[in-house]
N, C-alpha and C positions, 0 to 999 in steps of 0.2 A: 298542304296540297289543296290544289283548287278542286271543290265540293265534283262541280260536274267532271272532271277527269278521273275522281276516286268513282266516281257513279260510272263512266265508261266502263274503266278497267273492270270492275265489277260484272258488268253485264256480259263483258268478253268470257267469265269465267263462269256465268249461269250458261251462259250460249254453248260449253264443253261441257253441260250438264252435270255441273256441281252440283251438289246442292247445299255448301254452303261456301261463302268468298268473303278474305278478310285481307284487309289492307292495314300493314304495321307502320308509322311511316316515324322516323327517330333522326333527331340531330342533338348530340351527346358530348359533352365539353369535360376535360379533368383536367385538374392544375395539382401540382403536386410539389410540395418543397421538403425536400431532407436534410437531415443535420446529423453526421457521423462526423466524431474525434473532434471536436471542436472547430468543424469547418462546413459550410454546405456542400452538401456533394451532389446533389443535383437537385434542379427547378424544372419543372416539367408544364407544357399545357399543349391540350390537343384537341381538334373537333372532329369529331366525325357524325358522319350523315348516309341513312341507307332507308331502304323499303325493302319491307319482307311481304311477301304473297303465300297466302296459304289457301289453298283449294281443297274441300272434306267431300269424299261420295262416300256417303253411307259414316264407316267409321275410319276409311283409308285417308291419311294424309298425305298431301302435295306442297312441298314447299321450296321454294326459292327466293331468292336477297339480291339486290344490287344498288350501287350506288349513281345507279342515272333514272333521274324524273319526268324524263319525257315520255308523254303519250304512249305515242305509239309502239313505243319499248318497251314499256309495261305491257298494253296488248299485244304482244306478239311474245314476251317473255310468259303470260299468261297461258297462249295458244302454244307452245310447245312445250311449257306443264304437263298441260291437259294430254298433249301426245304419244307423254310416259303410259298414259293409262288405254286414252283411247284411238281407237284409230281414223273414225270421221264423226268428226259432233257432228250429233244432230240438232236442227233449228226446233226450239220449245214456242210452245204459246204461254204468254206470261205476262202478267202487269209488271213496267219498269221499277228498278228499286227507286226506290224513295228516300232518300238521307234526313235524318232528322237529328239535328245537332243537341246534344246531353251536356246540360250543363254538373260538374262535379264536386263535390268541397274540398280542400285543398288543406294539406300541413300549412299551418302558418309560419312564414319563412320573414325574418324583416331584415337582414341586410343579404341580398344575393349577392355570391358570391363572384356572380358575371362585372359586379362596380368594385373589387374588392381588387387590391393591389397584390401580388404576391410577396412582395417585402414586409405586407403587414402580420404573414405565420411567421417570420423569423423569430421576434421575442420569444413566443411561447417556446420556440423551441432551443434555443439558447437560454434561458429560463433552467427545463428541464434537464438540460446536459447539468450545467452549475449546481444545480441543487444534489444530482447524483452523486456528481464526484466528490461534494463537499464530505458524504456516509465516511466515505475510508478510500486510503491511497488501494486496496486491492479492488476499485473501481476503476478496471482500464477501457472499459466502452460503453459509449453510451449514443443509444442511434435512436434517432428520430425523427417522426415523419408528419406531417400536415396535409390531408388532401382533400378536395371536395369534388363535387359530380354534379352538372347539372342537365338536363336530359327535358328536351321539349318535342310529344310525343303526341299522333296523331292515331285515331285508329275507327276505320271505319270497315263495315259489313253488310253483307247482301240482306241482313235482318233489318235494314236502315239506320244501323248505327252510325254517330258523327260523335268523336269524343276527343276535350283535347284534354294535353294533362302535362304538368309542368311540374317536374321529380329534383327535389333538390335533397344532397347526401356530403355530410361532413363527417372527417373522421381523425383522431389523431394518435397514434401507434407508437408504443415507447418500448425498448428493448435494453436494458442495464445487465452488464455483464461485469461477474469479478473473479480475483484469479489469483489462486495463493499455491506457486510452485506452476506444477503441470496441473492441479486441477481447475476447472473450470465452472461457472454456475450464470445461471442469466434468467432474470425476474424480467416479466412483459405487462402490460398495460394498456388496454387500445380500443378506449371508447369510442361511440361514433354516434351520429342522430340525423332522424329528418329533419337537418337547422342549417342555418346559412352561416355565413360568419358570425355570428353570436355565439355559435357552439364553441369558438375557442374563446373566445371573450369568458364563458360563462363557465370554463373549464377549471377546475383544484390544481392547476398544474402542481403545486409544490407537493400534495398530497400521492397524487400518480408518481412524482418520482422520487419519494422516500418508499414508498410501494414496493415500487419495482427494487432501487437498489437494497431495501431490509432485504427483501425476499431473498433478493441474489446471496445476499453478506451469509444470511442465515443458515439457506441449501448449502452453501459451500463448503461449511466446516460441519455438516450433517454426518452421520454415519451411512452405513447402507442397510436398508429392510432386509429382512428375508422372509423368502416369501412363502403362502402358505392361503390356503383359505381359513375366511375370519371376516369377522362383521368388518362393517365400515359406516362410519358415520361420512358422507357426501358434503360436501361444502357449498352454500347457493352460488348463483349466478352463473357462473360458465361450468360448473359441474354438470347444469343442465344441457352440457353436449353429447352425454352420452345417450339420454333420452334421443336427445332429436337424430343421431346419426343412429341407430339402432332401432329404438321405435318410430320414429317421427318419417322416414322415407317408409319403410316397411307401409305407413299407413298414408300414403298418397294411392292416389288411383293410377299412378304410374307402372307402379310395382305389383298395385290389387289384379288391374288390367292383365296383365302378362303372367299371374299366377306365382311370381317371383317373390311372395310375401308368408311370412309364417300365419299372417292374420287374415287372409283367405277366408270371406264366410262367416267371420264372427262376430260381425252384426250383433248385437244384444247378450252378448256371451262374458261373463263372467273372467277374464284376462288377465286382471293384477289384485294386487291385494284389495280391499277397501277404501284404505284409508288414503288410496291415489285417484286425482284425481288431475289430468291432462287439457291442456285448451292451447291452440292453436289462432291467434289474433291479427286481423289486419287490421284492427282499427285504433291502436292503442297511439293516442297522439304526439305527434313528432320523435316515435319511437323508428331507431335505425331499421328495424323489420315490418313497417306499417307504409301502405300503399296508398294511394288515393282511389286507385282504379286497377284490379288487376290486368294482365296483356292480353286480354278479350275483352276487355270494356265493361268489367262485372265490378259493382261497389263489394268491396271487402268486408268481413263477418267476424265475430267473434263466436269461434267454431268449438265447442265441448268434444274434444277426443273421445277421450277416456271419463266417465263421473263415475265415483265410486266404488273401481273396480272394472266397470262394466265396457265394453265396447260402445260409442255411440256415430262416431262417423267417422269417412275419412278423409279425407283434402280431397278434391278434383275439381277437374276442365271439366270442358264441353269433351272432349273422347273420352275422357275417364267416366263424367259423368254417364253418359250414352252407354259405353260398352258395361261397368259395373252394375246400372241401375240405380244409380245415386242424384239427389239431387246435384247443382253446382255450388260451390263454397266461395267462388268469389277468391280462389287461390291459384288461376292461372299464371306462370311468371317466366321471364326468358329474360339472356343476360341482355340481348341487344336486337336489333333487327336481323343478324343475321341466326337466330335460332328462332324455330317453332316452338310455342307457349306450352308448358305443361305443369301439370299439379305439382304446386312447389311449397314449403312450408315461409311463413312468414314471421312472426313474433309465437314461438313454440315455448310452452313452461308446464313445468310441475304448479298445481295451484295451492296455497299455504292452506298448511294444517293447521291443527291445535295444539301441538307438542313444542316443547322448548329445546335448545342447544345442547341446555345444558341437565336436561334430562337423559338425552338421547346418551348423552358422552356416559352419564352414569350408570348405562344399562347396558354397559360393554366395559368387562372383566380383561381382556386383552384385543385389540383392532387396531384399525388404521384412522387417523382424523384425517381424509383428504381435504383441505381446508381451498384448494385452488386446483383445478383440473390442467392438465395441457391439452398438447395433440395426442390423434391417433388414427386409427383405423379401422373401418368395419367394412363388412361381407351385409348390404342391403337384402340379399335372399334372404339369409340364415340370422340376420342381428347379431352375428357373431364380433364382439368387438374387443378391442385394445388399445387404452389409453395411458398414457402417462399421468404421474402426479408433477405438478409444477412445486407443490407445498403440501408434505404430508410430515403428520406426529403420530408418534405413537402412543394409544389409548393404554393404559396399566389400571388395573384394580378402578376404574370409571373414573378416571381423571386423566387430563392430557399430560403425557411427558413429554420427553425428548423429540428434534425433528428428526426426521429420518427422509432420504433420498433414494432415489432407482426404483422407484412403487409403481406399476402398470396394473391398471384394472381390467381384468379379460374374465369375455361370460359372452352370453347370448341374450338382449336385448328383452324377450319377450317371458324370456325364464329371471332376471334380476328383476322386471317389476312386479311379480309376484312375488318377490323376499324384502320388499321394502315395508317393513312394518311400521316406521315412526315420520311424522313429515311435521317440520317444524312450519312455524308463522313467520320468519324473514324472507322473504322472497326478494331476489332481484331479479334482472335481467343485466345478459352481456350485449355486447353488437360480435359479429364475427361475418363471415364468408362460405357460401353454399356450395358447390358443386355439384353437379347432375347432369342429366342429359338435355337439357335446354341453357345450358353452360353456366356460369357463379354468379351467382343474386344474392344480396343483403340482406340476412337477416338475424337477430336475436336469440336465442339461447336461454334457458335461465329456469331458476328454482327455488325452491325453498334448502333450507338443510335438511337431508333427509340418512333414513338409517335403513342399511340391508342387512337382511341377518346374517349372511355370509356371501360371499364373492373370493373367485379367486384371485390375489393380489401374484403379482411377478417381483421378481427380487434375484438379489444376490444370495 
């Protein structure tokens, strides 16, 4: 957008005595190629292009989207904003904004994926069906997907911000399913990075889809848990979704803000065990949950949650910050132009302990080894959650046995990190998908292996 037309609109929104005006302005490109049953099933690619307005009095929010750029559309899309709230602006005396253009450092990206053919995901994923089904004939599906994101983003504010920022996101998602009679089992795998086509270039394929279809082979002929409360040893990398959906929204200033949080007030307060230890990162490089700029124009941070136990911060905007009393963390984020930015988590982890695996396994007499998380579900007020196991065994006399399937992990968020006594030194991180109230943004997940001393497990 041309500088002096962002500087109008702007002033049209000081002039309904805002007092603060920000302009989102996004044109967003996906291409997408699938590969189910040994055939493509669909090629996708789309652009879209919009500007979002957001007008702040005090700590009330105004916002509106559209996808036309004209002037005086904008200013008059502005002036009937302003007319939700007010009923005659009044004219201010005021020096005009000033736009001052920010330059930002960037993921480094070397091949975009905007010069990139869509015929060139096909191998990888032809590649990965062939390797699946090679496991065993009870490999009857194997779906797979290649997709990237590239999003060139402007954003300017009545503070004189001018920022541009060019968001590149690859990702490749594999789904192996096998099937002996009527039962059913399906092993998943679906890294992703801030990388351009190199991220498939640079990918294990063959490793991701013996992964996925062992996993499947293995769950399938598993028995079923029963269930019970009982320690559990946690498995890294996407195990760490239960933190982030149970503690990790609970501690944005979305939920502080609205009092909808157990952690309300606990600032400096003693929360989990010790030996835990939480951080929350934008800046971890060309990682699938790392920003350049959050969607208020703030450089991203590597943010200490949790150290030691203790409380120490918690994600927020500009409203979060304002109404909590917090500083801002550089963790504003929205799926697109058409949502208003709010305190979103980015690269979320347990941070590695000093404890080993295989320590851990030997200080549990009977538990669960959840060795791979799935999905689930939680209650953001209460942290109340419920996960499935993708990959759990059963722990006997502190050695792992048998696997075992149907294992859900159900608790409340801010009471299991106070039972996590043991945190191991492997740490990963996964990529995954956010959802909130500023719609689904990308981000990571992840952990070391860690041990709770009891949880209730679900079962048969």
């Amino acid at each position: 957008m041309n500088e002096k037309i962002a500087s109008n609109v702007i002033e049209a929104g000081l002039d309904a005595k805002a007092d603060f005006v920000e302009l989102f302005i996004e044109e967003t490109r996906q291409s997408s190629v699938s590969f189910v049953d040994q055939k493509v099933e669909t090629v996708n690619a789309g652009t879209e292009f919009g500007i979002g307005i957001r007008l702040i009095f005090g700590t009330e929010v105004l916002y509106a989207s559209t996808s036309l750029e004209e002037e005086s559309h904008l200013i008059e899309l502005v002036r009937q904003l302003a007319k939700t709230r007010l009923n005659t602006p009044t004219e201010l005396k005021r020096e005009p904004v000033v736009l001052r253009q920010t330059t930002i450092p960037s993921q480094k990206i070397i091949l975009d994926p905007k010069k990139i053919s869509q015929e060139k995901k096909l191998p990888f994923l032809k590649l990965a069906d062939e390797i699946a089904r090679r496991e065993s004939e009870k490999i009857f599906q194997v779906n797979a997907r290649a997709f990237d994101v590239t999003s060139q983003v402007q954003i300017f504010n009545s503070e004189g911000l001018f920022v541009n920022d060019y968001r590149v996101l690859s990702r490749f998602s594999l789904s192996v399913s096998a099937r002996n009679g009527n039962e059913i089992y399906s092993g998943s795998e679906s890294p992703g990075a801030q990388m351009g086509f190199e991220f498939f270039e640079n990918l294990d394929i063959e490793s991701l889809a013996l992964s996925a279809a062992r996993r499947a082979l293995l769950m399938l002929d598993a028995s079923y848990i029963v269930g019970k409360k009982m320690p559990v040893i946690m498995g890294n990398g996407f195990g760490g979704v239960i933190f982030h959906e149970a503690c990790g929204h609970p501690l944005e200033t979305e939920a502080i803000r609205k009092k909808s949080s157990p952690f309300v007030g606990k600032l400096g307060e003693q929360i989990a065990n010790p030996c835990l230890t939480a951080i929350d990162d934008g800046t971890i490089p060309n990682s699938w949950g790392s920003i350049n700029i959050d969607d208020e124009g703030n450089l991203p941070e590597k943010t200490i949650l949790i150290e030691n136990g203790i409380l120490k911060n918690y994600l927020s905007d500009r409203i979060g910050a304002l109404e909590v009393g917090v500083r801002r963390t550089g963790s504003a984020r929205r799926e697109s132009y058409n949502y208003p930015p709010v305190a979103r988590m980015r690269n979320t982890y347990i941070a590695p302990g000093k404890d080993k695996l295989e320590d851990m396994i030997a200080s549990v007499e009977e538990g669960l080894y959840a060795k791979k998380m799935g999905g689930g579900s939680v209650n953001p007020a209460t942290g109340e959650f419920n996960f499935s196991v993708e990959e759990g065994y059963v722990i006997r006399n502190g050695k792992i046995a048998e696997p075992v399937r149907g294992a859900t992990l159900i608790g409340k968020g801010h009471e299991v990190i106070q039972k996590i006594s043991m945190v191991s030194d492997d740490l990963e991180i996964s990529a995954g998908m956010c959802g909130a109230s500023s719609g689904t943004i990308p981000v990571t997940v992840g952990q070391p292996s860690i041990k709770v001393d009891e949880i209730l497990v679900g079962g048969r």
